[in-house]
C-alpha positions in Angstrom: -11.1 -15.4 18.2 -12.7 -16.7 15.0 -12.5 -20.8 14.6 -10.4 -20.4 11.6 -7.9 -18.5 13.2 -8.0 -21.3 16.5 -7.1 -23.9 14.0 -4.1 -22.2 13.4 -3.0 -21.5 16.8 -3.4 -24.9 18.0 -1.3 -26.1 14.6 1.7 -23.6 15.7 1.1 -25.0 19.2 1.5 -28.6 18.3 4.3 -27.8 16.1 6.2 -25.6 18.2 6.2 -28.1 21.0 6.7 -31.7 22.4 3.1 -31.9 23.8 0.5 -29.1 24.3 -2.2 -30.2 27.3 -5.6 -29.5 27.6 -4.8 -26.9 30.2 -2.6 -25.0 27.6 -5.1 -24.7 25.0 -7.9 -23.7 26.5 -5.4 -20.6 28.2 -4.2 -19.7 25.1 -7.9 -20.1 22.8 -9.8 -18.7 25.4 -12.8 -21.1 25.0 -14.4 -23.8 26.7 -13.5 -27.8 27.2 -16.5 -28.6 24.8 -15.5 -25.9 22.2 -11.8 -27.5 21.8 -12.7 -31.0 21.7 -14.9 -29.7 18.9 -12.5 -28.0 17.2 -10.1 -31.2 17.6 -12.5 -33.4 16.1 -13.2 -31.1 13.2 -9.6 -30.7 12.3 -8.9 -34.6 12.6 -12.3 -35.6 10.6 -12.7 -32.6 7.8 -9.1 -31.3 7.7 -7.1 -34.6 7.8 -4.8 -33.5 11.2 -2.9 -36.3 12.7 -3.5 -35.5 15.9 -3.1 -37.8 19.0 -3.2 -38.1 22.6 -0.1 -39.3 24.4 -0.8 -41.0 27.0 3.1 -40.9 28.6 3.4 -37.3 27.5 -0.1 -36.3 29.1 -0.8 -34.0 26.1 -2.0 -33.8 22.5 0.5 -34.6 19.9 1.5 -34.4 16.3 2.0 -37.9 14.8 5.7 -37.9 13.3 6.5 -36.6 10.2 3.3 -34.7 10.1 4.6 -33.0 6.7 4.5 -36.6 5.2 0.3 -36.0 5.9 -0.6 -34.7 2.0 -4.6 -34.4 2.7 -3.7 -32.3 5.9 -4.0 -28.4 5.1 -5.5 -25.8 7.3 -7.7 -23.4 5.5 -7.0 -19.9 4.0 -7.0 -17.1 6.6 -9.4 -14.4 5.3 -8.8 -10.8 5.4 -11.0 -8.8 8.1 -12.8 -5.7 6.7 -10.0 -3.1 7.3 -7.5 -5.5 5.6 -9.1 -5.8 2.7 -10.7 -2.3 2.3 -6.8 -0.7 2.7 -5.7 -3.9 0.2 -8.5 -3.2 -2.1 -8.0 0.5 -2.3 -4.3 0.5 -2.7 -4.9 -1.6 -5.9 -7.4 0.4 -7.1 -4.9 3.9 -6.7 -1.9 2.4 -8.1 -4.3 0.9 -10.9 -5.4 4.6 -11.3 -1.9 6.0 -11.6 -1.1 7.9 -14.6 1.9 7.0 -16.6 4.5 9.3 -15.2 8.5 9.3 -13.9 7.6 5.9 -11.3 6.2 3.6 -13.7 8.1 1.1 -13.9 9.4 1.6 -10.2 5.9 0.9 -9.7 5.1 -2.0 -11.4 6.8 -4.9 -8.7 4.8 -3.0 -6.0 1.8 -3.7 -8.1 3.1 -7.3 -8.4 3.3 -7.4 -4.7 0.0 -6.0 -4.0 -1.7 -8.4 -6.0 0.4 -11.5 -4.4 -1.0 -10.5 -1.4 -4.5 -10.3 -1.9 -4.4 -13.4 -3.6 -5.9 -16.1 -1.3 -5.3 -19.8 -2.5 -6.8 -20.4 -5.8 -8.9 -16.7 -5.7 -7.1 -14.4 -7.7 -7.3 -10.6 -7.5 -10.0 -10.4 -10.3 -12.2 -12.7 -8.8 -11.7 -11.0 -5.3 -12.7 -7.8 -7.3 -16.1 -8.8 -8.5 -16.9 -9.9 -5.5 -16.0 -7.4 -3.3 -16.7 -3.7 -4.7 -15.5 -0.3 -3.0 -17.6 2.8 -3.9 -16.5 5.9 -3.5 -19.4 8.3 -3.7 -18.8 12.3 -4.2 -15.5 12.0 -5.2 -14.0 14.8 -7.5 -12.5 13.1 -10.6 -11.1 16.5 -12.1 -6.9 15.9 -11.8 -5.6 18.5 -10.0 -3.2 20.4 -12.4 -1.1 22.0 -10.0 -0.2 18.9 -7.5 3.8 18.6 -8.0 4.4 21.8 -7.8 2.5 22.3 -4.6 3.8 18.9 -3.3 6.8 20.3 -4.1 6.9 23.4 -2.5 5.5 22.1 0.8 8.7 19.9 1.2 11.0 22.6 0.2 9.5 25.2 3.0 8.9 28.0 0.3 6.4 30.2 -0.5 3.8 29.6 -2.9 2.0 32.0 -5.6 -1.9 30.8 -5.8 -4.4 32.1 -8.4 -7.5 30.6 -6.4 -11.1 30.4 -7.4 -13.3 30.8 -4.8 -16.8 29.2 -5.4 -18.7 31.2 -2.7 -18.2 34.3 -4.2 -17.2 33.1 -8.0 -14.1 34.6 -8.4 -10.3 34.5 -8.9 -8.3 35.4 -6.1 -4.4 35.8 -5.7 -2.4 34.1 -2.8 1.3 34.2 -1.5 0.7 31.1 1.4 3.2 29.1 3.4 2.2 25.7 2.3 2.4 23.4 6.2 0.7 20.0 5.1 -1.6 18.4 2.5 -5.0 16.8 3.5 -6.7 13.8 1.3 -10.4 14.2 3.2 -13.7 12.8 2.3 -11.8 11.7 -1.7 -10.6 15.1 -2.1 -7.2 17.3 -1.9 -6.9 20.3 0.4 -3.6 22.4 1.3 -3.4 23.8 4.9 -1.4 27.2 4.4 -0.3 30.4 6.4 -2.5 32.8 3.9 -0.5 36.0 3.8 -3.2 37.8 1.8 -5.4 37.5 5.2 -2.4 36.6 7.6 -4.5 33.8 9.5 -4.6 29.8 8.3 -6.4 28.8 5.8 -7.5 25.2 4.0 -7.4 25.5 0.1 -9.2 22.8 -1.9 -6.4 21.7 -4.3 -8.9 21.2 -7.7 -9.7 25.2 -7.1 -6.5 26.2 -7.7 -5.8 28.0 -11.3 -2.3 28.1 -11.1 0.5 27.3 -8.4 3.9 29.0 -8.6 7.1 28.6 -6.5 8.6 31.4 -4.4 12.2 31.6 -3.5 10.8 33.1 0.3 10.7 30.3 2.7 7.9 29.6 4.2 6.6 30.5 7.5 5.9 27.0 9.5 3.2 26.8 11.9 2.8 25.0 15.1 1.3 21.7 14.6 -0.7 22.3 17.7 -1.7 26.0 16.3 -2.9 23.8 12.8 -4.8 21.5 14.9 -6.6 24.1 17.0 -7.8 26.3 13.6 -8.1 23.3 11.8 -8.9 20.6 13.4 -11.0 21.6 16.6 -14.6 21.9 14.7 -16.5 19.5 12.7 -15.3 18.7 9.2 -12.8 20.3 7.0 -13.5 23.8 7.3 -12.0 26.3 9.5 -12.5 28.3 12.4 -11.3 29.8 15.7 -15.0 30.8 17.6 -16.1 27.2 18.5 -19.4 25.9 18.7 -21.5 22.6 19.9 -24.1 21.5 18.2 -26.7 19.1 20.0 -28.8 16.8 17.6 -31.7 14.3 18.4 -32.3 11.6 16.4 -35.1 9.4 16.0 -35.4 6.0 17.7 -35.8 4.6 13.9 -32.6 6.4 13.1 -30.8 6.6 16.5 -29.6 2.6 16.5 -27.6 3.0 13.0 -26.2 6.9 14.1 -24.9 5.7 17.6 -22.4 3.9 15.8 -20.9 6.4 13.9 -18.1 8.9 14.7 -18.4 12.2 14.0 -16.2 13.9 15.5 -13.6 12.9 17.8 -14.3 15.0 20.4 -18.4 13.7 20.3 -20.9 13.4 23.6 -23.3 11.2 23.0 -26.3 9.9 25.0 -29.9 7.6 24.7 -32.9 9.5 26.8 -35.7 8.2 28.0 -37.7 8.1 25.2 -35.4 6.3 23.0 -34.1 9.2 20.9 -30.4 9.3 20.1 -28.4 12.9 21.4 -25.3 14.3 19.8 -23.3 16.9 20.7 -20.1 17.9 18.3 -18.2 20.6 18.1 -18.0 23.0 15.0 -16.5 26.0 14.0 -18.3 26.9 10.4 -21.8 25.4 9.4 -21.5 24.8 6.1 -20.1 21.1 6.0 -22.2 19.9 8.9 -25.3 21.8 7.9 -25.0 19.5 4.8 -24.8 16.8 7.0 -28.0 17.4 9.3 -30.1 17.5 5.6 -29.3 14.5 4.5 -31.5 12.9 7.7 -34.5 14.8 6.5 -37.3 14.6 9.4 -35.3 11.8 11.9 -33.0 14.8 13.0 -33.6 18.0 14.8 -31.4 20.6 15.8 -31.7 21.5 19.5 -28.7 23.7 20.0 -27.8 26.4 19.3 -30.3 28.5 17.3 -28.6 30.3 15.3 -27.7 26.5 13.3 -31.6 25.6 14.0 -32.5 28.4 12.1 -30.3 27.8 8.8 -31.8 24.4 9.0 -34.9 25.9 8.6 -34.1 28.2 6.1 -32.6 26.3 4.1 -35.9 23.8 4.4 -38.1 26.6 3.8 -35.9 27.1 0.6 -36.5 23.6 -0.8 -40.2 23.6 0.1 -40.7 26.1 -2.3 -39.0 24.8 -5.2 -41.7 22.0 -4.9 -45.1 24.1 -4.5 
């Protein structure tokens, strides 16, 4: 419990009853004798609290009419870093929104938004400059096609797709069964029933020429079926033949990667020589093969080979652009 937030308790405490003893607040702060009486003396001498000990009461004590007390003010709570990442981020998408149909529906939840942030005399532009979220690799192209596959994934119909597929460079045609939209890593997706290949699919939402609404109804998949394709293996992309991959990371690099999540499902370990070891499961390549590169020479692949070896190829690749 941070000091700030202790101030605060022991306020409530005082207020909320006739006398709070020693014994109480150290049960409820969780600290030490010596840590409270500091606390009490920085609240009387910085923060103006009027408070006493009783001696008939055998406990510490607001003096009456404590609200008459004008220099006594506790100060601002500050957010914690998922508070204000989630506050900052919902002003910065609602700031981003388009005029459209909920504009003005909008506007008080701005209004609220920005009431909220607002601590004591910092207002939300301040905050702003001072606090900056970047978000890095993030498609900016709008995605055309979004209400009407919003819209067809709450109605349970089908859903004609022309879709461009950047592997192979082409346009492709697809009747799906829309079952959920994913926002992953700044970026759309649609997980669908694919009737084309009659297996799930995940379709990247800014590849999508043109969306058109079927009067079929859709076929809906098991959640628990979506999670297995989907979900099992590392990263978006999908797969059923699952695979673990075992990394080993320098000593240099292995105290920042230890605290990192990749995966859910994740076995990690520190051997003897210091080097970090993780083992996630994937079902395609691609997305984590990405990842591995970006380490350069404090990761190697240990398992299996067939991943070790499109490391290496894909190494061998860049070497040569550079000779």
């Amino acid at each position: 419990m941070e000091r700030t937030e202790r101030f605060y308790k022991i306020d409530r405490l005082l207020r909320d009853n006739r006398s709070v003893s020693l014994e109480r607040f150290l049960e409820v702060l969780s600290v030490s004798k010596a840590t409270f009486k500091r606390d009490i003396e920085y609240m009387r001498d910085r923060l103006s609290a009027p408070i006493i000990w009783d001696r008939e009461l055998r406990g510490y004590v607001f003096e009456k009419h404590v609200e008459d007390h004008q220099a006594y003010e506790l100060p601002g709570i500050w957010f914690n870093q998922s508070e204000i990442f989630a506050l900052l981020s919902m002003e910065s998408l609602l700031s981003q929104i388009q005029p459209g149909l909920l504009g003005q529906r909008l506007d008080p939840l701005k209004q609220k938004l920005r009431d909220l942030i607002e601590v004591g005399e910092y207002s939300v532009d301040v905050i702003k400059n001072r606090i900056k979220i970047l978000n890095m690799g993030s498609r900016s192209r709008s995605i055309k096609h979004f209400e009407v596959i919003a819209l067809s994934l709450m109605q349970q119909s089908q859903l004609e797709l022309t879709y461009y597929v950047r592997s192979r460079e082409e346009l492709t045609k697809r009747s799906v069964s829309p079952q959920r939209i994913v926002y992953y890593r700044d970026n759309w997706y649609l997980d669908a029933w694919c009737h084309s290949v009659n297996a799930i699919r995940s379709f990247s939402l800014d590849a999508v020429r043109s969306a058109t609404l079927n009067s079929d109804d859709a076929i809906q998949c098991d959640v628990q079926e979506l999670d297995s394709v989907l979900g099992s293996g590392y990263g978006i992309f999908s797969g059923t033949d699952l695979f673990w991959a075992k990394l080993r990371f320098r000593p240099e690099r292995a105290k920042w990667v230890s605290l990192e999540e990749w995966h859910p499902s994740q076995r990690t370990k520190f051997d003897e020589e210091g080097y970090f070891i993780l083992e996630i499961p994937f079902t395609e390549e691609h997305e984590l093969l990405m990842d591995i590169l970006r380490f350069g020479p404090d990761v190697e692949v240990l398992e299996p080979p067939s991943l070790r070896q499109s490391v290496l190829k894909k190494i061998i690749e860049m070497t040569s652009i550079y000779h």
